[in-house]
N, C-alpha and C positions, 0 to 999 in steps of 0.2 A: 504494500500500500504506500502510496506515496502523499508525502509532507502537504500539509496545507495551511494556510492561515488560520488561527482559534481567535476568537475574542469572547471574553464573558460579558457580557453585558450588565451580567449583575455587579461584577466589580467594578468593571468599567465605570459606570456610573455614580460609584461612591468618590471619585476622586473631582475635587476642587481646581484643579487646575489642571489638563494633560500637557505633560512635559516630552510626550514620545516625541520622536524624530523620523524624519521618512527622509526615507535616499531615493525617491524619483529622479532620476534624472533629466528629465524635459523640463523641469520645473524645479531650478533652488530655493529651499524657503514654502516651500510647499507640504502642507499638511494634508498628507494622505490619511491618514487616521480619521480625519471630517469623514470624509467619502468611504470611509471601510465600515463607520459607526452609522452617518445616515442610511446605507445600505441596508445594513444591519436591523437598523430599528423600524426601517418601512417594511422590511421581510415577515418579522417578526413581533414588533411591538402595536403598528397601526394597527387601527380596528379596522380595517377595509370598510368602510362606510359605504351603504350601498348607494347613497347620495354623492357621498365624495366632498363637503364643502371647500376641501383644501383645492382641488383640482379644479371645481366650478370659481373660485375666487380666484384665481390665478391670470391676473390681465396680462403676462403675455404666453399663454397655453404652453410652461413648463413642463406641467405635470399632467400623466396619465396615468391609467392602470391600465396594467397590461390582463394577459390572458390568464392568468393566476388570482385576479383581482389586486395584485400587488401596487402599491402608488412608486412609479419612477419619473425625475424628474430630470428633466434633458438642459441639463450645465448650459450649454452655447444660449439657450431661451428663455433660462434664469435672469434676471435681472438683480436677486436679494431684497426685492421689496419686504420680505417677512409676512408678505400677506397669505399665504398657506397654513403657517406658523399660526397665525391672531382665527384664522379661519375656522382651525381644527379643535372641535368640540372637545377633545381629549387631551387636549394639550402631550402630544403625542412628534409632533413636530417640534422638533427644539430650534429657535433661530441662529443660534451660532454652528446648528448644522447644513444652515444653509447659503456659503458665503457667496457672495459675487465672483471672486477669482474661485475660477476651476480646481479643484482639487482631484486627484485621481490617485489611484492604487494600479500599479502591475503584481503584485504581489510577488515582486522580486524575481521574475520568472526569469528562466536563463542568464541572472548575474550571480547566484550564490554556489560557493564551492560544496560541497561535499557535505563536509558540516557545518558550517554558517550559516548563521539567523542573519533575517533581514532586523534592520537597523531598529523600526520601531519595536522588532520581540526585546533586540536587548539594551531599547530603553524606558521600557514601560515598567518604573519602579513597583509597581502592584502586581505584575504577569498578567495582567487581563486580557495580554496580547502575546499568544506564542505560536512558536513553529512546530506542529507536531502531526503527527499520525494522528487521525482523527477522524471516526464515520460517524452519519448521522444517527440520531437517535433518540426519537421524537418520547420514550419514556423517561431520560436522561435531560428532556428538553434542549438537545444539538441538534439545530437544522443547517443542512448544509444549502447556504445560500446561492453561493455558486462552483462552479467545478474547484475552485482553489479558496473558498474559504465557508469555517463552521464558524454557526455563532449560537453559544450559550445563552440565552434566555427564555423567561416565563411566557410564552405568547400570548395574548390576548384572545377569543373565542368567542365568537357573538353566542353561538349555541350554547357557553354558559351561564349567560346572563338572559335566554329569552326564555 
């Protein structure tokens, strides 16, 4: 099985300030950890609203759901007005996840040796973010977001609140 990105979410979000670091290279000074956490939490934390108000309030049509009902928001069409963020009935959008400058994750794919962690595994002083061998596992609460990364947390279920 091969290596993927882990983030917990639940730790993840106990920390006041994230100090990780990303090595994109297209981008210096670039916080990939935005874009691996908003991912993250439209995967998993959004209530997929069958209304959608974050997507219907979005003046320049950033955001969609795709074929999973999932909410993805397409960067180049973002503007950061935070009106998604103010929209979202569950405060489920955080606006400092949603910058105006581009943020992106490769998840280090074909620059790491052998054994080397990409930059923000080893500077994320809590581990909320590691490099490891990792399958999904929806009783363990690990969904694997995409082909190269899992992400630890609670999901939200409208089926158990209806």
């Amino acid at each position: 099985m091969a290596k993927k990105l882990f983030i917990d979410l639940e730790v993840c979000r106990t920390c006041p300030d994230c100090v990780v670091e990303c090595s994109y290279f297209y981008h210096p000074g670039n916080d990939g950890i935005r874009y691996l956490r908003e991912t993250a939490e439209f995967a998993v934390t959004c209530r997929h609203c069958d209304e959608a108000p974050c997507v219907a309030s979005c003046p320049s049509e950033a955001l969609e759901k795709d074929e999973n009902e999932i909410v993805k928001r397409h960067n180049m069409r973002c503007v950061s007005c935070n009106t998604c963020a103010y929209a979202c009935p569950f405060g489920t959008i955080l606006p400092e996840l949603v910058p105006y400058f581009t943020s992106h994750c490769d998840f280090c794919m074909g620059r790491l040796g052998q054994e080397e962690n990409p930059l923000c595994v080893q500077t994320c002083p809590e581990k909320a973010v590691q490099y490891k061998e990792v399958r999904a596992d929806e009783k363990k609460f690990l969904f694997e977001v995409s082909g190269n990364l899992v992400v630890h947390s609670r999901p939200w279920k409208k089926e158990d609140y209806i």
